[in-house]
N, C-alpha and C positions, 0 to 999 in steps of 0.2 A: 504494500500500500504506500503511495506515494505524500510526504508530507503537503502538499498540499489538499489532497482529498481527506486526510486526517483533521486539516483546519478545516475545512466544508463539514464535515462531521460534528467538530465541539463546537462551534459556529452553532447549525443548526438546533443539534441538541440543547444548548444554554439557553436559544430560544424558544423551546418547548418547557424545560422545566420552571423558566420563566414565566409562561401560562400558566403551567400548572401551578407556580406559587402564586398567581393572582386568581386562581378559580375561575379562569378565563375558559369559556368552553371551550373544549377540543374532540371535537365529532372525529370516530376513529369507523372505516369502513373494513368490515369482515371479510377476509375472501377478495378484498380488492387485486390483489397482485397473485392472486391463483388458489386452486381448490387444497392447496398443504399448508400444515402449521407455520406460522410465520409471517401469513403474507398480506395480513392485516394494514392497512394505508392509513396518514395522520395527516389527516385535513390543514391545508396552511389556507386554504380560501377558495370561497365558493362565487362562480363567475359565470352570473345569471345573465343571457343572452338568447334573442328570440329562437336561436338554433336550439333552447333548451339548456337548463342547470349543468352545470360543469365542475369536477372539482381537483384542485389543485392541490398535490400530495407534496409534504414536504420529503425534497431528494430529487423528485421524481417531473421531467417534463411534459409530460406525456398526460395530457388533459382526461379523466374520467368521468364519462357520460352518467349524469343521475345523479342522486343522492337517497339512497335507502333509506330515509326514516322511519323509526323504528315501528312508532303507532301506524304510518300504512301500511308497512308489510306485517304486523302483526295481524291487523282488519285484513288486505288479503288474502293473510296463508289461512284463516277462518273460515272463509269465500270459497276459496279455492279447494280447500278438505271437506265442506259442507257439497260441494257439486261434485267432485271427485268419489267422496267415500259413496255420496247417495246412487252415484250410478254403477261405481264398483260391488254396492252392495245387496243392490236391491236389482236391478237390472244385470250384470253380470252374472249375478250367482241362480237367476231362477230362467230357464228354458219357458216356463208359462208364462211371463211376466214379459219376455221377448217375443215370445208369439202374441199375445195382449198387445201391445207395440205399433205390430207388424198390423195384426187386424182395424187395429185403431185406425192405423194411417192408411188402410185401403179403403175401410167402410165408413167412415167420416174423416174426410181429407181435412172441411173446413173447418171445424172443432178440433182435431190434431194440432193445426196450423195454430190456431187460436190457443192453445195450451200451452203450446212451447214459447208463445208469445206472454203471455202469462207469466210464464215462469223467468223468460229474459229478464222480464220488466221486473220481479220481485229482486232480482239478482244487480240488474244493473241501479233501480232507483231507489229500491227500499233498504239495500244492505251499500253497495258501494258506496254511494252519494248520501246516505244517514253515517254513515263511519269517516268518509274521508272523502274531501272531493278534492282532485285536478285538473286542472285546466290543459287543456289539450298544449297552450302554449309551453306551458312546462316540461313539455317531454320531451325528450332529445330528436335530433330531427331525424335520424332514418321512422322512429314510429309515428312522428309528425305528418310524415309523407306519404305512412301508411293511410292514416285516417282519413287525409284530405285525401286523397287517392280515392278511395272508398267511398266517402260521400258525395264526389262528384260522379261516380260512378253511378250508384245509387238516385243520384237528382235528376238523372239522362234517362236512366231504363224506368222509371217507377214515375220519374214527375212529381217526387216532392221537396220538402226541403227537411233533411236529416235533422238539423238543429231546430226543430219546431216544435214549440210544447206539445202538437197534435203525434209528434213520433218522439219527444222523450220521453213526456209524460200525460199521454192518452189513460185513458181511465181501461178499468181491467174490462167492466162492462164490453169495452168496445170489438166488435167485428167486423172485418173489411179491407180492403187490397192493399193497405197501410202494413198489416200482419208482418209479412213475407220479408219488406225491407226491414220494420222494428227490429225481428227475431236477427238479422244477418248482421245490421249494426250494432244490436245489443251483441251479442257475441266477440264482434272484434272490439268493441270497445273493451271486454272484461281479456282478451289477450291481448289486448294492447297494455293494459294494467299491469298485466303479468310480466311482457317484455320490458316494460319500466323499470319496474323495481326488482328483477332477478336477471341481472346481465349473462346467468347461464342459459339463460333460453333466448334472448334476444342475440346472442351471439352465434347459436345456433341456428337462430333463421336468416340473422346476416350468411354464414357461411351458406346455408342452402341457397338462399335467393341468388347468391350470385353465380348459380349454377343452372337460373333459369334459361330456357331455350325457347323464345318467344316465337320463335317460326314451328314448334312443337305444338306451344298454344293454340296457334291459328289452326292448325290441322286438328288436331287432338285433346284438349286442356284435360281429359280426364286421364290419358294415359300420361301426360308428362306430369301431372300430380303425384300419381303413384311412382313415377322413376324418379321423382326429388324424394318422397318418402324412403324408397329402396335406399338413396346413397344415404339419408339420414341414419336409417338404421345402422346400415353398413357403419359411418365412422361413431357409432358408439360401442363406447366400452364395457357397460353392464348390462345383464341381460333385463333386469329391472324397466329402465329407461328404453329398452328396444323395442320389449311388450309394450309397451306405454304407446310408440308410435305406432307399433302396428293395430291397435287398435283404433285410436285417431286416422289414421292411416285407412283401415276399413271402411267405418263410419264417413266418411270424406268422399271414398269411392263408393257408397251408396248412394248419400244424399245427388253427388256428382250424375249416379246414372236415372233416377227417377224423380231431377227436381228442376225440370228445364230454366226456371230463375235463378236457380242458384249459381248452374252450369255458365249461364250467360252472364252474371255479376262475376264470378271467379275470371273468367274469361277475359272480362272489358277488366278488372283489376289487373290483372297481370300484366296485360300486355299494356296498362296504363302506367305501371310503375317504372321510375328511373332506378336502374338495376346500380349506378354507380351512387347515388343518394342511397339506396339502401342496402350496400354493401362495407363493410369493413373498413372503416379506413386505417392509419396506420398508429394513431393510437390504442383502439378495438383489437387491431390484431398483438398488439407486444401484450396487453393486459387481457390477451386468451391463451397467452401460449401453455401457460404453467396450471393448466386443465386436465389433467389425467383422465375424465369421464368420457371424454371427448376429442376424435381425431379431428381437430379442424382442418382444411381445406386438404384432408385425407394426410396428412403429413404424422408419424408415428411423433408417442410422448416424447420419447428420448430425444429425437432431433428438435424439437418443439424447443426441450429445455433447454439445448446447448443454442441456441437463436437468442434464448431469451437471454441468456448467459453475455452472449458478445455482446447485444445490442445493450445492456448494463454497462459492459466494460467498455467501446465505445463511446455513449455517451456521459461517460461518469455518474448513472444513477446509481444512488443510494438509497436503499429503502429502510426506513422506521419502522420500531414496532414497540407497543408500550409493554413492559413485563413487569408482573409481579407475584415472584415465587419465592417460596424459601429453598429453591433448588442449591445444595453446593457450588462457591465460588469456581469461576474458571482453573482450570485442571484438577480438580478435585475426581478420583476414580467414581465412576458409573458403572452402572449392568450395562451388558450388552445389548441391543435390544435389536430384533427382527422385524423384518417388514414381510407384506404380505407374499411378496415372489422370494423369503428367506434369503433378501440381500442382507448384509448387517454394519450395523452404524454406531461407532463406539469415540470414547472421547480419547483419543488416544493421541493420533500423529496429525494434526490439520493442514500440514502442508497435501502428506500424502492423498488424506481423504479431499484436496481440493476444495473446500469451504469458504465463503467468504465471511470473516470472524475480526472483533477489535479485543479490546482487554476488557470489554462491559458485555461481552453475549459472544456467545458460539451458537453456530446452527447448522447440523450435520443432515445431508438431502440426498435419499438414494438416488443416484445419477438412472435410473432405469425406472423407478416407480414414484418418485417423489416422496415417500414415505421421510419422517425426520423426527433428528429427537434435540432438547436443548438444553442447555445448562448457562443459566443466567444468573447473577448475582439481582439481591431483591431490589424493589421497588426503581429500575435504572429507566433511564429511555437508550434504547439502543438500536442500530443501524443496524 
């Protein structure tokens, strides 16, 4: 480590524990700098601009889209486990309940339609917007581009206007051609929520999207849907998250073959989207690489992490992290401990194991699985 990146270190650091001796807030982000212990981000400033919230890590040039707070993603991950478990649990698991369904939506289309509209609406007005509301200007702009995308879309085929009390908040009473567009905007509006506030899955649709094939569309939108699902699956790593798509993935290819509105909105969506606005740019990709769940743009962990690695060491980022443990002082003997492919990470030789470490923290990282263990002296801030 070169004495000058030493001074950029206690530099910074002085100026942290500096806040913290004023009880000056300091919003710390989980998981910013990747899915392994450590990679936790310390907000130096947050830089609201119409492209959406931005936040500025100290170390670190490389601007991060969003700001997770805590109370919307807690409201949310509620939201989100309330529609999730209910159809995991209640429709997944009963064969009758699927057939019930099926009947529903052949022998009363217009009641069907009407239900689901129902239920959009308890989801997007009665729980989202009673818990926490966002203004769409708030979002970072690839999901910005989504929405306005979407609603223009929507204005052209259907003839109304999305933002209108008659389609945000039409009363449950109501039935009529209104239904169709509600139910498709209420929907992306709750994943658009989702892409917000959990940059694993908006990262993931940036990576897909930019593998759309828009002369695919034209001819086909329901077969190039399923071949962006296919490579979705394909670059994940658990088979958790795999099931998870192939059943969205299903459901997608149904509604796609028996809902000629839908087919025709998905369609003018797609091919209305600017693939380069909502693809990845080059802060997105350094703050995806250290993602083990997830092969982005099909590139294995390992090389992911040694990218992530130079472009650190080129451009002299440093990353913070607050700790507080009563773990034994640096060199103090550790167990050894295993990761899950039984690589092993011990506190032993830090040249050898390749680590980047000061005299206030060590943090050892299997170079293969990300897996890590640390040994920090208590209450320090450390890089």
């Amino acid at each position: 480590m070169t004495d000058e990146k030493q001074k950029e270190i206690d530099r910074i650091a002085g100026i942290i524990r500096e806040r913290i001796a004023k009880k000056e807030p300091l919003p710390i982000i989980k998981g910013a700098f990747g899915e392994v212990d450590g990679c936790e981000g310390i907000v130096e400033r947050f830089i609201d601009e119409d492209h959406g919230l931005k936040c500025k890590f100290y170390g670190c040039p490389f601007l991060y889209k969003g700001y997770p707070e805590h109370k919307s993603v807690d409201s949310l991950g509620l939201v989100k486990a309330l529609v999730t478990k209910f159809a995991e649990e209640t429709i997944g698991r009963s064969r009758f309940v699927k057939i019930g369904i099926v009947l529903f939506a052949l022998l009363d289309r217009k009641h069907f339609i009407h239900s689901l509209r129902v239920f959009t609406y308890l989801v997007r007005i009665m729980v989202l917007r009673k818990l926490f509301y966002v203004s769409m200007k708030k979002f970072c702009f690839p999901i910005q581009h989504l929405l306005m995308t979407a609603r223009e879309v929507a204005r052209k085929q259907w003839d109304v206007d999305p933002d209108s009390k008659m389609m945000l908040e039409e009363y449950k009473d109501y039935i009529g051609k209104r239904e169709i567009p509600m139910i498709i905007l209420g929907a992306l509006d709750f994943a658009a929520m989702i892409l917000e506030y959990d940059n694993a899955y908006r990262f993931r649709m940036q990576d897909i999207i930019a593998e759309l094939n828009k002369d695919n569309v034209e001819k086909d939108v329901r077969a190039e849907v399923k071949r962006l699902f296919g490579l979705l699956i394909e670059r994940e790593y658990g088979t958790e998250m795999k099931n998870k798509w192939k059943q969205i993935g299903r459901l997608l290819d149904v509604v796609l073959r028996f809902s000629k509105d839908f087919r025709r909105f998905l369609q003018g969506l797609l091919l209305s989207l600017d693939i380069g606005t909502m693809a990845m740019d080059e802060s997105d990709h350094y703050f995806s690489l250290n993602r083990p769940s997830y092969n982005h743009k099909g590139v294995p962990y390992k090389d992911r992490l040694a990218l992530q690695k130079k472009i650190e060491q080129d451009l002299g980022i440093i990353r913070f992290s607050m700790q507080a443990t009563n773990a034994p002082p640096l060199g103090s003997p550790t167990a050894t401990t295993k990761c899950s492919k039984n690589h092993t990470t011990a506190n032993a030789d830090c040249e050898t194991l390749g680590c980047t470490y000061t005299k206030i923290n060590h943090v050892h990282i299997c170079e293969e699985c990300g897996f890590s263990t640390k040994v920090n002296k208590k209450d320090v801030v450390s890089p």
